[in-house]
C-alpha atoms as an extended CHARMM CRD file, in Angstrom:
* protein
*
       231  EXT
         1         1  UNK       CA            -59.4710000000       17.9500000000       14.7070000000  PROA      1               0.0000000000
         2         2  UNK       CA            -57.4540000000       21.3310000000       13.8580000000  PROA      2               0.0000000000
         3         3  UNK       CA            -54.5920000000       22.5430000000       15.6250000000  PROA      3               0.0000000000
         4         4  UNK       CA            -55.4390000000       24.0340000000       19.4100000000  PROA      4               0.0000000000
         5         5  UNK       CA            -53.0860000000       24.9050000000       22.2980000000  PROA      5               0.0000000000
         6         6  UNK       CA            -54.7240000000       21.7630000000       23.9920000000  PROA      6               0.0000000000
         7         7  UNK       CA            -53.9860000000       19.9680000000       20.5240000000  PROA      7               0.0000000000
         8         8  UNK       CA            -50.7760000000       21.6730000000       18.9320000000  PROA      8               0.0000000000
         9         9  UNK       CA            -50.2080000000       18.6310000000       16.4610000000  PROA      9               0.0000000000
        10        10  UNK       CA            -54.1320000000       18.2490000000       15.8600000000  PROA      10              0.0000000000
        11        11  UNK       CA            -54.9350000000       19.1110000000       12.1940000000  PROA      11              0.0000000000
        12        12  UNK       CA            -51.6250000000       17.9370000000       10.1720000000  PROA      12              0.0000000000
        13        13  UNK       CA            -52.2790000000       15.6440000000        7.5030000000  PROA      13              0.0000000000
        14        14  UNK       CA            -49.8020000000       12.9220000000        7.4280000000  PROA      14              0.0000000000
        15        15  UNK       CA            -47.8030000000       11.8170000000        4.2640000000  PROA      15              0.0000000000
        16        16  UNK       CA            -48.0470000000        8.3980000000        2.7520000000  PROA      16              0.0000000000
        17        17  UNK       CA            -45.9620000000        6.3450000000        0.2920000000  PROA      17              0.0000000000
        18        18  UNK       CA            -45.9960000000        2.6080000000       -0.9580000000  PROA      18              0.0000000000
        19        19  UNK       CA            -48.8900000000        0.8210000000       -1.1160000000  PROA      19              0.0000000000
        20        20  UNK       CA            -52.3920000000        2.5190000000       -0.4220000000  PROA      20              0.0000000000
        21        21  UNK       CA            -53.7790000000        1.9620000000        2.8810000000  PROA      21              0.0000000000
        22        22  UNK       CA            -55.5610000000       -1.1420000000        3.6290000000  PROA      22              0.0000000000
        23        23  UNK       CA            -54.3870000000       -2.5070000000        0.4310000000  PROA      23              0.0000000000
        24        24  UNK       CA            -50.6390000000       -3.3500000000        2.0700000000  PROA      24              0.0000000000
        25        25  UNK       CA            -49.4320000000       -6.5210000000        3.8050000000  PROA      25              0.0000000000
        26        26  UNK       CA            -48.7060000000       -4.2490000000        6.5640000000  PROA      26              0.0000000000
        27        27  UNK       CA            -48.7700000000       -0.4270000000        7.5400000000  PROA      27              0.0000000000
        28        28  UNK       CA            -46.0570000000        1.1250000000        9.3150000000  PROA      28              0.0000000000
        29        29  UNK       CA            -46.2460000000        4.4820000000       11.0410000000  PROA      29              0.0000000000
        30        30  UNK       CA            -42.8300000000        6.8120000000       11.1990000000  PROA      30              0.0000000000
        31        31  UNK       CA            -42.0300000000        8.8500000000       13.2490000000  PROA      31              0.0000000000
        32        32  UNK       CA            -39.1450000000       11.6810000000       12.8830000000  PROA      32              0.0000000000
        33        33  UNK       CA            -37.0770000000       13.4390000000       15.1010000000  PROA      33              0.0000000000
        34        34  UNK       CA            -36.9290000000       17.2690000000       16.3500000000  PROA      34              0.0000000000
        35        35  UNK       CA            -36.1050000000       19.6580000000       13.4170000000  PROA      35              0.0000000000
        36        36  UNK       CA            -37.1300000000       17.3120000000       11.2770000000  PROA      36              0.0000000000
        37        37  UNK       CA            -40.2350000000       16.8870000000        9.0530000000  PROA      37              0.0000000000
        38        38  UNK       CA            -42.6610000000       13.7370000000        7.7450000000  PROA      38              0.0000000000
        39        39  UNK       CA            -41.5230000000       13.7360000000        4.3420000000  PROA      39              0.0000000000
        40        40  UNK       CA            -37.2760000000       13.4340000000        5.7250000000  PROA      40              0.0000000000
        41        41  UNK       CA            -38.2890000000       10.0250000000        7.5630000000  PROA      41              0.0000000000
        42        42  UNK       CA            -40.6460000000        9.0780000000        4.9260000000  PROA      42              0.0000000000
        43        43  UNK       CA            -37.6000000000        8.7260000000        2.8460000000  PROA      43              0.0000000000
        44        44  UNK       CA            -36.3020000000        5.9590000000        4.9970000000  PROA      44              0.0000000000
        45        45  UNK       CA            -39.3580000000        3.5160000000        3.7300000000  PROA      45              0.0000000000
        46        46  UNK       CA            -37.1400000000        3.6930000000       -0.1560000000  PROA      46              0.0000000000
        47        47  UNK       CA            -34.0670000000        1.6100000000        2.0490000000  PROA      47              0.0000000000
        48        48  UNK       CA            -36.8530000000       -0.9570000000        2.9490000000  PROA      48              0.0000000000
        49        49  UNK       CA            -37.5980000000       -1.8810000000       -0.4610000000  PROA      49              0.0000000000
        50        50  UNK       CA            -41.5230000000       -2.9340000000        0.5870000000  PROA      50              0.0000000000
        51        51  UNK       CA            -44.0570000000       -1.5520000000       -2.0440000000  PROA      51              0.0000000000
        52        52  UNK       CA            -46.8130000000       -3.6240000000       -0.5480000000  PROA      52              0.0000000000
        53        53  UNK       CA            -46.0550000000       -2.1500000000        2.5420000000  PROA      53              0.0000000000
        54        54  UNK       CA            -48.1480000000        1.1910000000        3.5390000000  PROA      54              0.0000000000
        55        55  UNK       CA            -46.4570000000        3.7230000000        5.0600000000  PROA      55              0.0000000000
        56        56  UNK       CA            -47.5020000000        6.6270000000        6.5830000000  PROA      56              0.0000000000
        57        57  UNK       CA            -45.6800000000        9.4490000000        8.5410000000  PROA      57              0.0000000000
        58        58  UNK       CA            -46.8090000000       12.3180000000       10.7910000000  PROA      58              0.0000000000
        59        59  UNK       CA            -46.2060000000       15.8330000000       11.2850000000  PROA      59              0.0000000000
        60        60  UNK       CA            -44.8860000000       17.2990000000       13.8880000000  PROA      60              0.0000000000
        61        61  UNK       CA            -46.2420000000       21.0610000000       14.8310000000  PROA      61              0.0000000000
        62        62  UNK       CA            -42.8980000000       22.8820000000       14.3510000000  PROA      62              0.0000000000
        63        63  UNK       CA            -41.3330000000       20.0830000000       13.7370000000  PROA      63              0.0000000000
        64        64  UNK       CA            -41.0060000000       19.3310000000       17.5850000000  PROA      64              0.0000000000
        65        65  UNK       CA            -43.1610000000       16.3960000000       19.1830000000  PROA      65              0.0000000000
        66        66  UNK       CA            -42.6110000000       18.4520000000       22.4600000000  PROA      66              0.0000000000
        67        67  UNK       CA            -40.4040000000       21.0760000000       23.3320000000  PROA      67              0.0000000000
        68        68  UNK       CA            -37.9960000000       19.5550000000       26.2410000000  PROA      68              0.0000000000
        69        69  UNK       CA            -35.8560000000       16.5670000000       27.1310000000  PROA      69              0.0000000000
        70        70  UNK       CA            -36.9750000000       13.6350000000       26.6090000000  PROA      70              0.0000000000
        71        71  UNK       CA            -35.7700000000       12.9600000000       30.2140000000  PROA      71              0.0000000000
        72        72  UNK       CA            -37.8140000000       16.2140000000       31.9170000000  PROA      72              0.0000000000
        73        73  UNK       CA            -40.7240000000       16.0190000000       33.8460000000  PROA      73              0.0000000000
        74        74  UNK       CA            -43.4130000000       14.9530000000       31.8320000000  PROA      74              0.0000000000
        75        75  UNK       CA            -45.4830000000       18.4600000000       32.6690000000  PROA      75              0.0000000000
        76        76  UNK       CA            -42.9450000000       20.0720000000       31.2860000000  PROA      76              0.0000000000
        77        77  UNK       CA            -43.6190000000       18.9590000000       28.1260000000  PROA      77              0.0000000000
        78        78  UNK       CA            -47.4270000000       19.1400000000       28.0490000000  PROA      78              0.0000000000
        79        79  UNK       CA            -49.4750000000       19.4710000000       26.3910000000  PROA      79              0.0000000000
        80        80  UNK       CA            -47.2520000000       18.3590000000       23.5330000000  PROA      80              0.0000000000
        81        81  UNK       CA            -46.3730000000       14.8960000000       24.4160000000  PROA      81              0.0000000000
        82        82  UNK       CA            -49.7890000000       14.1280000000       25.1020000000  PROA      82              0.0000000000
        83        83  UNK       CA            -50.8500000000       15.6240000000       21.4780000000  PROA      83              0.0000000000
        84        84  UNK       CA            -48.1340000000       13.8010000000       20.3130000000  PROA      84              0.0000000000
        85        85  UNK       CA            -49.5340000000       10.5480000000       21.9860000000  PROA      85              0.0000000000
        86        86  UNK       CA            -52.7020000000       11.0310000000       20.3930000000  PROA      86              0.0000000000
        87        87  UNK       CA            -51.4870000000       11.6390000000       16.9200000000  PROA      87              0.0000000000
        88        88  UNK       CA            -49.8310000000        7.9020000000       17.1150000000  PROA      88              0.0000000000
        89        89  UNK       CA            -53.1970000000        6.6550000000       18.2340000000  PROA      89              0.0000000000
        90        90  UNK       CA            -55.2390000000        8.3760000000       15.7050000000  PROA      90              0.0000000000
        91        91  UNK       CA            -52.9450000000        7.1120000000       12.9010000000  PROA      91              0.0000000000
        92        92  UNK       CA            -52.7330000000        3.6050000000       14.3720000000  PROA      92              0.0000000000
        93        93  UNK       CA            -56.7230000000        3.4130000000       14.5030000000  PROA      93              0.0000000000
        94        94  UNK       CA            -56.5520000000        4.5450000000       10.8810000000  PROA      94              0.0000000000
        95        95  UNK       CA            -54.6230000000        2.2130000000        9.5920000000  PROA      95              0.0000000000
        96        96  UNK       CA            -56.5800000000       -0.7730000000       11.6290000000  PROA      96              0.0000000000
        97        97  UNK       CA            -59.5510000000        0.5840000000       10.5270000000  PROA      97              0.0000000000
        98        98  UNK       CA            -58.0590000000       -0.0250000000        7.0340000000  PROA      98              0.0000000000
        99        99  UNK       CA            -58.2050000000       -3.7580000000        7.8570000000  PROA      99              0.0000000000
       100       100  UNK       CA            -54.7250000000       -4.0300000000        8.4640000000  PROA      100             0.0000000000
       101       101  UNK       CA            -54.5400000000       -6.6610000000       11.7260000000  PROA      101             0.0000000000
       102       102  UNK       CA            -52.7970000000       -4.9740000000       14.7440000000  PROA      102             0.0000000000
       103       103  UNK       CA            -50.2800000000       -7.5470000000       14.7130000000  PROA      103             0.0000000000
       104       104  UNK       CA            -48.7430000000       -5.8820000000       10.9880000000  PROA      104             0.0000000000
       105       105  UNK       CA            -48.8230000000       -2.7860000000       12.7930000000  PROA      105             0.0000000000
       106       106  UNK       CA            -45.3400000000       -1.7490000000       12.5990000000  PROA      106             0.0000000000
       107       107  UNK       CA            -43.8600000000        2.1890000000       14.1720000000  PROA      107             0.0000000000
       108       108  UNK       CA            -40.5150000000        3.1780000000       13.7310000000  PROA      108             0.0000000000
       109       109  UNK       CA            -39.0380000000        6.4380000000       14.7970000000  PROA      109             0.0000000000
       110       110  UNK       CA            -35.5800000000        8.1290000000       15.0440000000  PROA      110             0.0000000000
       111       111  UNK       CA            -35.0050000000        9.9970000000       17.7410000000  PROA      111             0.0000000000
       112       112  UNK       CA            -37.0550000000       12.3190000000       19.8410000000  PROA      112             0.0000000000
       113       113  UNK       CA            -39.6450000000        9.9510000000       17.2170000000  PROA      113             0.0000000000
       114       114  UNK       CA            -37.8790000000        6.8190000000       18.6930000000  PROA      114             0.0000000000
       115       115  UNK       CA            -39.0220000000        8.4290000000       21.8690000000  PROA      115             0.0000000000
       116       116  UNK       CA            -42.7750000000        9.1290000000       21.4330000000  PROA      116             0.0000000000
       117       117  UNK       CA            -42.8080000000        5.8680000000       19.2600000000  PROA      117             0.0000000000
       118       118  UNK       CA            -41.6390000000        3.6850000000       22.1810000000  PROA      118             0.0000000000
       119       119  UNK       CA            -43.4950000000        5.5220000000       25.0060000000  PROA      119             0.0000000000
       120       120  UNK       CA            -46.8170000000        5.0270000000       22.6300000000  PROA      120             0.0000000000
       121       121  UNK       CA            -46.1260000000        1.2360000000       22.5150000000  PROA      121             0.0000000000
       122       122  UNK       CA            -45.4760000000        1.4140000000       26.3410000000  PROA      122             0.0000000000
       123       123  UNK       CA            -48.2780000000        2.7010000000       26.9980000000  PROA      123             0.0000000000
       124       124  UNK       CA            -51.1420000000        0.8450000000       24.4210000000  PROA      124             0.0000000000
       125       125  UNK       CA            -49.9820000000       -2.7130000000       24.7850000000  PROA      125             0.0000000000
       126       126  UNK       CA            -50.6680000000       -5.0790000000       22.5020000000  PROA      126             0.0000000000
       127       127  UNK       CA            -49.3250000000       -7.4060000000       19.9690000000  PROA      127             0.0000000000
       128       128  UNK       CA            -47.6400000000       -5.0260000000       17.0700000000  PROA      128             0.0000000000
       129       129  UNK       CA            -45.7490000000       -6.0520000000       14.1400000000  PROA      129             0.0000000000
       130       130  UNK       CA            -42.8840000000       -4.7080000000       15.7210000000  PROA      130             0.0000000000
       131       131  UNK       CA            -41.1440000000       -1.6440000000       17.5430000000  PROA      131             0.0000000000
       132       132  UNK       CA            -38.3980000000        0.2870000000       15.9060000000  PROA      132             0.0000000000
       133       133  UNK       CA            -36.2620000000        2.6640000000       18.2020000000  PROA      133             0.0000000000
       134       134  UNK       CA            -33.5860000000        4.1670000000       16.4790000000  PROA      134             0.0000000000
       135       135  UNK       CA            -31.6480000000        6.1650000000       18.8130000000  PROA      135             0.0000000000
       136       136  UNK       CA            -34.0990000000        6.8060000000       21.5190000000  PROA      136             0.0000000000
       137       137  UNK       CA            -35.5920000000        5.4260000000       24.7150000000  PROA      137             0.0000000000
       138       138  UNK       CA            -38.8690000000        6.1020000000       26.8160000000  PROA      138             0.0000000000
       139       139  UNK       CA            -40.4590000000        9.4070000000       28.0160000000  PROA      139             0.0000000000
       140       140  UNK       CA            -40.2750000000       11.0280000000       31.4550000000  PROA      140             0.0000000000
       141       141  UNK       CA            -37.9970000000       11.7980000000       34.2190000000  PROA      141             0.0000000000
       142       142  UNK       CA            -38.2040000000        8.4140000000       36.2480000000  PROA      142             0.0000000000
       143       143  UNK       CA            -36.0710000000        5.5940000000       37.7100000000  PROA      143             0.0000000000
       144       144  UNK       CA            -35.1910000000        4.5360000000       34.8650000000  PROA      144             0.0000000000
       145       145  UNK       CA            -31.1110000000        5.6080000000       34.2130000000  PROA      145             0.0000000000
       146       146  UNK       CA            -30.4920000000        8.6800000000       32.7280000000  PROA      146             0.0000000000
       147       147  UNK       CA            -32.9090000000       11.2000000000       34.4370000000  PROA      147             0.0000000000
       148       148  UNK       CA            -32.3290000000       13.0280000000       37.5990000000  PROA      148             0.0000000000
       149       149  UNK       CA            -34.5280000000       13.2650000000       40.9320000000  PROA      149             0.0000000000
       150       150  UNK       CA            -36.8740000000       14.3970000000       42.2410000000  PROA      150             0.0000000000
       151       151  UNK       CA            -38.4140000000       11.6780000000       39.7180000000  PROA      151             0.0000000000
       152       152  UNK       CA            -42.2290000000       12.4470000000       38.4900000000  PROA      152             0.0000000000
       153       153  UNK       CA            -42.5630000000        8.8630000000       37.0320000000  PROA      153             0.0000000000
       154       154  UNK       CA            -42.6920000000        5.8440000000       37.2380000000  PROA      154             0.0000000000
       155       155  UNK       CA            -41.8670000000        2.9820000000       34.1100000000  PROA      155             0.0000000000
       156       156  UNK       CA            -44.5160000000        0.3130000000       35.9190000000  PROA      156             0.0000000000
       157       157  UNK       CA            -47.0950000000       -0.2350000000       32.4100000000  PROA      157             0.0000000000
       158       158  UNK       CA            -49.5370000000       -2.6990000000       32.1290000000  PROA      158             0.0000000000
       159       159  UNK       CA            -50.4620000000       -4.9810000000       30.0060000000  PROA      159             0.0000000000
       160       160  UNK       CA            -48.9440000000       -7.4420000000       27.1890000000  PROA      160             0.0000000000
       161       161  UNK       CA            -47.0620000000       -6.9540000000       24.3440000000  PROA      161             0.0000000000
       162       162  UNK       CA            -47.4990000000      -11.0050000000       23.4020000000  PROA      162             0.0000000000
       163       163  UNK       CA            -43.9400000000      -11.6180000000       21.4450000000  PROA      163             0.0000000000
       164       164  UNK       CA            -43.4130000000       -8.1970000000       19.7210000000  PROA      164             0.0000000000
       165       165  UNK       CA            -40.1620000000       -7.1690000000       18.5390000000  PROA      165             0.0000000000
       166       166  UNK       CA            -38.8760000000       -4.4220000000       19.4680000000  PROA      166             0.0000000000
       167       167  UNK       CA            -35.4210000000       -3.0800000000       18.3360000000  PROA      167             0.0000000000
       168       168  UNK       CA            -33.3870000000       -0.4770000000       20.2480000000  PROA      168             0.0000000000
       169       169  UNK       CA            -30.0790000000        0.6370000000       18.0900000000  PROA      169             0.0000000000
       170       170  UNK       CA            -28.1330000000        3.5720000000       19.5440000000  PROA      170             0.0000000000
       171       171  UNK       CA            -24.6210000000        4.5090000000       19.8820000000  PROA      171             0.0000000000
       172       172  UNK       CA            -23.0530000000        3.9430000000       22.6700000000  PROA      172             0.0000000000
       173       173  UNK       CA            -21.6900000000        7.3770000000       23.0780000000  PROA      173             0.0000000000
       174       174  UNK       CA            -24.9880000000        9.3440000000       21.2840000000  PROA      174             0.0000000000
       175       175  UNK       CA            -24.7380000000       12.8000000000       22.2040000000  PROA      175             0.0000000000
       176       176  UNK       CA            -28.4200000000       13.1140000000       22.9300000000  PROA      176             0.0000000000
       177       177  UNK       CA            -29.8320000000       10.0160000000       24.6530000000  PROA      177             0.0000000000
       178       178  UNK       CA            -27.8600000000        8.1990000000       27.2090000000  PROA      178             0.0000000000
       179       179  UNK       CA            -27.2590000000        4.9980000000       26.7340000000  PROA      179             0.0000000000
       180       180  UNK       CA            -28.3780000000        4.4040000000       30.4600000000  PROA      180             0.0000000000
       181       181  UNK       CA            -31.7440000000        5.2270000000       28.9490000000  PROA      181             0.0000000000
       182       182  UNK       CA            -31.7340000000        3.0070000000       26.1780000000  PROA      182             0.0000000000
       183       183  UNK       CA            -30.7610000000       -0.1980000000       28.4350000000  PROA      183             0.0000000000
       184       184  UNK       CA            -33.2910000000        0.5410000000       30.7810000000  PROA      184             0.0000000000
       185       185  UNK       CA            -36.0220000000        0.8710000000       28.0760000000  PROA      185             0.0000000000
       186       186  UNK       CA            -35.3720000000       -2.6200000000       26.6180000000  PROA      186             0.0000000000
       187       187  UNK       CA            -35.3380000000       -3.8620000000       29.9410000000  PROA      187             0.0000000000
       188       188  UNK       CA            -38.7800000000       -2.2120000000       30.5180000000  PROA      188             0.0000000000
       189       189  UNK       CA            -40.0840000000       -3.7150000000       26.9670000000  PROA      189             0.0000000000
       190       190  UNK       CA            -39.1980000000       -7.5180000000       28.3680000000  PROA      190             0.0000000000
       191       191  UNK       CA            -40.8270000000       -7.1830000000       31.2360000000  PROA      191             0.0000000000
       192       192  UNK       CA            -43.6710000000       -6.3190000000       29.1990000000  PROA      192             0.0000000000
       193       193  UNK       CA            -43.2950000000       -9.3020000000       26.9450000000  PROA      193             0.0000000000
       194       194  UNK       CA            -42.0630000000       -7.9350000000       23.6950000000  PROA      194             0.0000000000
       195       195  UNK       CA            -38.9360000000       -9.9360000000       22.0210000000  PROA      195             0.0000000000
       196       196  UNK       CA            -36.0370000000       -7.4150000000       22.9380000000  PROA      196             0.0000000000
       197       197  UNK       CA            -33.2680000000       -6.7490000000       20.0940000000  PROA      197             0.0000000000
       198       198  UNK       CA            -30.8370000000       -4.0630000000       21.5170000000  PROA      198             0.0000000000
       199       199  UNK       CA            -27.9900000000       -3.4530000000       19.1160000000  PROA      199             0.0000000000
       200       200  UNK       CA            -25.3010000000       -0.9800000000       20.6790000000  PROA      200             0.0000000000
       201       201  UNK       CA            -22.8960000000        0.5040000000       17.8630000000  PROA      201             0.0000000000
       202       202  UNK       CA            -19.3230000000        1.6390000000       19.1370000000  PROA      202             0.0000000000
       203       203  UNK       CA            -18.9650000000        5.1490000000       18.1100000000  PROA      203             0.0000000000
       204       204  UNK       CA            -21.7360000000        5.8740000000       15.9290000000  PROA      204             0.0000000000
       205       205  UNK       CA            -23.3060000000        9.4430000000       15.5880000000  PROA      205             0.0000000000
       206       206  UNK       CA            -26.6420000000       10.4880000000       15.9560000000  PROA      206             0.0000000000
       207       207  UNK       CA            -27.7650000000        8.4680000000       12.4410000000  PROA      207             0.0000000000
       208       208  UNK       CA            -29.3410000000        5.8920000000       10.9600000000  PROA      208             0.0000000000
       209       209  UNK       CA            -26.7510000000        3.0240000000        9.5870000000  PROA      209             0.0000000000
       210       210  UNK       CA            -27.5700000000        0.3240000000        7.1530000000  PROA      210             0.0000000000
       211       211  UNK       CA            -27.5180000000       -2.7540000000        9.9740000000  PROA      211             0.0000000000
       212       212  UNK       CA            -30.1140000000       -0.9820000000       11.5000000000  PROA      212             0.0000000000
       213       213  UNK       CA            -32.3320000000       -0.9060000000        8.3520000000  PROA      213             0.0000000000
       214       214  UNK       CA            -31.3120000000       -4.2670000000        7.7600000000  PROA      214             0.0000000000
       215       215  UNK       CA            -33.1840000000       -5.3030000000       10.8380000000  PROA      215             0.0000000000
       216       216  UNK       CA            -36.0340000000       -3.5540000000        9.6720000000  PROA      216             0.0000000000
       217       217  UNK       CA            -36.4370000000       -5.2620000000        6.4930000000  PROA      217             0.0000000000
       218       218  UNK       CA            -35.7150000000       -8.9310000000        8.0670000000  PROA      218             0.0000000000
       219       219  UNK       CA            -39.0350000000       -7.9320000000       10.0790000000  PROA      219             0.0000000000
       220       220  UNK       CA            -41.2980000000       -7.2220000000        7.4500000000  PROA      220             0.0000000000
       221       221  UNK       CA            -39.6650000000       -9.8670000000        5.7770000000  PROA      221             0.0000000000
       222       222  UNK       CA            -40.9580000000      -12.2540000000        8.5250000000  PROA      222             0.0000000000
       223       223  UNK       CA            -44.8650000000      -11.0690000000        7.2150000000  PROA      223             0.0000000000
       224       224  UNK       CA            -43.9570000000      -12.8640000000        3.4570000000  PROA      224             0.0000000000
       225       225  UNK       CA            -45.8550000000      -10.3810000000        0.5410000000  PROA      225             0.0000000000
       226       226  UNK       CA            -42.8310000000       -9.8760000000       -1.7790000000  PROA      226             0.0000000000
       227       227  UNK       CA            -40.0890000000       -9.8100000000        0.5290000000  PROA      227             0.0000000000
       228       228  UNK       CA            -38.7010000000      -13.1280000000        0.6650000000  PROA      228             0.0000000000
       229       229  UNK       CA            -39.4190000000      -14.9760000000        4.1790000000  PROA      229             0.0000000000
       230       230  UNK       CA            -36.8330000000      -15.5090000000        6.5770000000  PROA      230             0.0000000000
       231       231  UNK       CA            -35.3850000000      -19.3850000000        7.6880000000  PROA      231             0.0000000000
């Protein structure tokens, strides 16, 4: 579908690299952050070292998933986030429809990407490859720490995410996403069954390090292909 005010992101094609879809050991959808573009976080599939790997990266319209906070009400940032939302799902059905299996479904997103990337896994449980949240936390201004009241929302999901990771690395003094946030969003992803890594770095900016991407490539590891398996 094209671009609409209902569907600002609608009509973007994504960009790709590594193997061709469907053709991979996994796919992995990334996500990047506000001001940023597809082709900037594509970049980060190079540090995997995965060719048999597809990866696949949307854009944003404007290069903004939604305008606002990631801790504002959630009308605040409609229709955007919901856009957003559907963007993930689209690309997700895409790549399962390649005959990839759900569980080698992998997102990863930095940022207000970390964000929309979580809050999509949040909200279509399931058993994914694995959940990649650097520097970010879920979406909306709820009891979860971080956000003021009057809350709008509540963090209660349902469903299962059956055993998959999910990593959270942030700073612990990140200028843009409290680390309140990011404690409470791990906490959130137990209760919902995934396998929790939360890695807190002491002083770190608002970046991507190399333990982080480390992590990253010890999970695809764990799907064999040509990276060697873990144990």
């Amino acid at each position: 579908m094209s671009h609409s005010s209902e569907h600002p992101h609608g009509g973007r094609q994504a960009v790709h690299s590594g193997a061709p879809l469907g053709e991979g050991m996994a796919g992995m959808i990334l996500v990047h952050g506000r001001g940023a573009s597809a082709t900037s976080i594509l970049s980060l599939s190079q540090a995997l070292k995965r060719e048999d790997v597809s990866y696949v990266a949307p854009q944003a319209h404007q290069n903004t998933w939604y305008p606002h906070s990631f801790l504002a009400p959630l009308a605040a940032n409609e229709p955007w986030l919901s856009s957003a939302l559907r963007v993930l799902a689209e690309l997700a059905g895409s790549i399962a429809a390649a005959g990839v299996p759900h569980e080698r479904i992998f997102l990863l997103g930095f940022s207000q990407g970390a964000c929309l990337a979580s809050e999509f896994v949040a909200r279509n449980p399931g058993r994914y490859g694995g959940l990649v949240a650097l520097s970010g936390g879920l979406i909306g201004n709820g009891e979860l720490a971080g956000a003021e009241p009057p809350f709008d929302k509540s963090f209660d999901y349902e469903g299962d995410l059956a055993g998959t990771p999910v990593f959270f690395g942030c700073s612990d003094v990140d200028p843009h996403i409290p680390l309140s946030r990011v404690e409470s969003s791990a906490d959130t992803f137990r209760s919902l069954g995934a396998q929790v890594t939360k890695r807190i770095y002491t002083g770190m900016g608002h970046t991507v390090i190399d333990d982080e991407i480390a992590f990253v490539r010890s999970l695809l590891a764990d799907i064999g292909g040509n990276g060697a398996p873990r144990g």
